[in-house]
C-alpha positions as CSV (number, residue, x, y, z in Angstrom):
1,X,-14.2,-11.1,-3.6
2,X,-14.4,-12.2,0.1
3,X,-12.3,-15.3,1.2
4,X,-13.6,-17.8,3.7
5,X,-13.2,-15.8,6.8
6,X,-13.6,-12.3,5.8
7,X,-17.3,-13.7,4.5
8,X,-17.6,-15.0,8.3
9,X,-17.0,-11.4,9.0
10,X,-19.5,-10.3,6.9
11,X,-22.8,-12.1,7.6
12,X,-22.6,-13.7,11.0
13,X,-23.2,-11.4,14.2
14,X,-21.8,-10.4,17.5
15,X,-23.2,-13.2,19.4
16,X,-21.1,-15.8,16.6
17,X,-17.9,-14.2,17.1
18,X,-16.2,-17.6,18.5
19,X,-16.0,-18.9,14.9
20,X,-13.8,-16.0,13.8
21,X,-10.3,-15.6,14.3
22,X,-9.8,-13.8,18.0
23,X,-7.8,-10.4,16.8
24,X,-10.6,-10.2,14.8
25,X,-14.0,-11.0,16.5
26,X,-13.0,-7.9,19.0
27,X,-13.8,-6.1,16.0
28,X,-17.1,-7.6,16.3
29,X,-17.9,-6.3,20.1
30,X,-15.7,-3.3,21.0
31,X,-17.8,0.0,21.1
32,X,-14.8,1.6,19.5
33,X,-14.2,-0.5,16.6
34,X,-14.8,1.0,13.2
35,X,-17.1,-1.2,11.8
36,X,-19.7,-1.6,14.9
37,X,-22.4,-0.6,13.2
38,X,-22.1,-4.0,10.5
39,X,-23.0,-5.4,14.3
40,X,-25.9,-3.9,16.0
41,X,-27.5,-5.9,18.8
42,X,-30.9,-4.4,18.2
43,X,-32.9,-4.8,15.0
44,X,-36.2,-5.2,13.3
45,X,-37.8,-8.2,12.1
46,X,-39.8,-7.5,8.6
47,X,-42.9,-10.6,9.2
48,X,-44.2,-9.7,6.0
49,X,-47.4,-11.6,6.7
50,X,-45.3,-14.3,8.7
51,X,-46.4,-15.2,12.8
52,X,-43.6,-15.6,14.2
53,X,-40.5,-13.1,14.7
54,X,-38.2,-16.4,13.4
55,X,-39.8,-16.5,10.2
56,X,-39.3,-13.2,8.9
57,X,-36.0,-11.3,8.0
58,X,-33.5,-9.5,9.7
59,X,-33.1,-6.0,8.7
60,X,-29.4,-5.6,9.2
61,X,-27.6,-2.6,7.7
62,X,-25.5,-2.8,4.2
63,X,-21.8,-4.4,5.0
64,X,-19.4,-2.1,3.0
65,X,-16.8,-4.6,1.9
66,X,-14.2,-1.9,1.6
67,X,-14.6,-0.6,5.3
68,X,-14.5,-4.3,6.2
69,X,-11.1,-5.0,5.0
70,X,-9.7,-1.8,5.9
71,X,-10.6,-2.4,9.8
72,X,-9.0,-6.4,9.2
73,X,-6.4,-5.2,7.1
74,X,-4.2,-4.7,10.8
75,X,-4.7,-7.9,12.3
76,X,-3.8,-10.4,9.4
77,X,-0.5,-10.6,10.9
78,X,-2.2,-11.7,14.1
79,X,-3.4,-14.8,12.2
80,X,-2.2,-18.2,13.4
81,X,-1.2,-20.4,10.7
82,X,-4.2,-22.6,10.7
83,X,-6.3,-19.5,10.5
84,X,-4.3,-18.4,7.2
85,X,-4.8,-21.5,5.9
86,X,-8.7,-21.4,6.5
87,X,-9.1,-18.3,4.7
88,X,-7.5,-19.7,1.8
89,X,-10.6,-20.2,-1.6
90,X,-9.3,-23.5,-1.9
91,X,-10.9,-26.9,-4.1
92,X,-14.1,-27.7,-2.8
93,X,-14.1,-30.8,-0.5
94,X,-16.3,-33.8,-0.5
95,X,-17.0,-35.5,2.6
96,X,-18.2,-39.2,2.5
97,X,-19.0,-41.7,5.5
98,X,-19.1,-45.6,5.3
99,X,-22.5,-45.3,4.4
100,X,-22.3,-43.1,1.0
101,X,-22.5,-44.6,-2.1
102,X,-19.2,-43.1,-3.2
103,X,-17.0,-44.3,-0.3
104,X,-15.8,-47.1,-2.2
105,X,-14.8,-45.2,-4.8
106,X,-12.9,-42.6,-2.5
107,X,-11.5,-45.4,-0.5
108,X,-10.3,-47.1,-2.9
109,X,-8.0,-44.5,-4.3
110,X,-6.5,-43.9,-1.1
111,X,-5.4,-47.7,-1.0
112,X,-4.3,-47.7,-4.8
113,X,-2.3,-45.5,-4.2
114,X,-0.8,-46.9,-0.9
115,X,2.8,-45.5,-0.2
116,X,2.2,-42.9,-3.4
117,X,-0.1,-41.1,-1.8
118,X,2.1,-37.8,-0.6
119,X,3.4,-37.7,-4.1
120,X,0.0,-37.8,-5.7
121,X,-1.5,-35.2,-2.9
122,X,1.7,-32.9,-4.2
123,X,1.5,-33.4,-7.9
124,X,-2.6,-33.0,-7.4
125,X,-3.4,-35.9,-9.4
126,X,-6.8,-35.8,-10.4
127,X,-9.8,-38.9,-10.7
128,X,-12.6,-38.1,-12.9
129,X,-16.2,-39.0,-10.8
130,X,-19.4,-39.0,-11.1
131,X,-22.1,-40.3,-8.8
132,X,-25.2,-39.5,-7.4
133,X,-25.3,-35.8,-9.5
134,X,-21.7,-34.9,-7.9
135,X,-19.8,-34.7,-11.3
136,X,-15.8,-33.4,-10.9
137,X,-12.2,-34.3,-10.3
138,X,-11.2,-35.7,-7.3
139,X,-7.8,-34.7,-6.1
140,X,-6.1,-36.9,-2.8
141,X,-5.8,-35.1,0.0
142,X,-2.9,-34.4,2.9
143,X,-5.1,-34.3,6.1
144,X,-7.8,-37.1,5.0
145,X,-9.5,-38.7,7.5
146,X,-9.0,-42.6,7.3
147,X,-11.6,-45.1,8.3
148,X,-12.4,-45.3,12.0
149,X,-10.6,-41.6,12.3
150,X,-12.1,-38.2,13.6
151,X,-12.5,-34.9,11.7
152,X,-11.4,-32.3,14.2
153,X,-13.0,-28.9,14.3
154,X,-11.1,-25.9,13.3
């Protein structure tokens, strides 16, 4: 199976190559790469009865997962650490703002567990939940984002 970034690789296009790692969004552009044709700049455009060109489908050529990781294969030691850590299939996370109906609940085990928290995030203790059709385990996280605080972009 794909992981996070090698997906990236697999279904966005040249023009989206900023949100890949940079050793490998070359891959994405250079005439010489390997695996230029998973990245043509022309296309056609199946409307299927549709008007316009935006609501039909793309008719892109097949990705072949094994080329795909051979050509990435040389530039994983390129990755920065962040980027290793982003292409890690890791627990799903659940974002809430002050307005959700579950931020009370998230909040609160955050300040339960007050000076704790590290060893809680490190033993991955988990809190059943269930609210608004989100049923699962919630597990306390290292880099959350308190009250008032920003979530930077990768």
């Amino acid at each position: 199976p794909f992981r996070p970034l090698e997906q990236l690789m697999g279904v966005f296009p040249a023009a989206s190559s900023q949100h890949v790692p940079k050793p490998w969004a070359t891959l994405m552009s250079d005439p010489f790469s390997p695996i230029i044709d998973f990245y043509p700049t022309d296309f056609k455009i199946d409307l299927n009865g549709k008007k316009f060109a935006w609501q039909g489908v793309a008719l892109l050529p097949f990705v072949d997962e094994n080329r795909l990781f051979k050509a990435l294969e040389p530039y994983y030691k390129e990755l920065t650490q962040a980027e290793i850590q982003r292409n890690i299939r890791g627990h799903d996370r659940l974002y809430v703002s002050t307005g959700n109906s579950s931020y009370s609940f998230v909040l609160g085990l955050y300040e339960a567990a007050g000076g704790e928290a590290r060893r809680l995030v490190q033993q991955q203790q988990a809190y059943p939940f269930r609210a608004d059709g989100v049923r699962g385990d919630v597990l306390l996280s290292a880099d959350c984002v308190c009250q008032g605080g920003q979530l930077s972009s990768p």
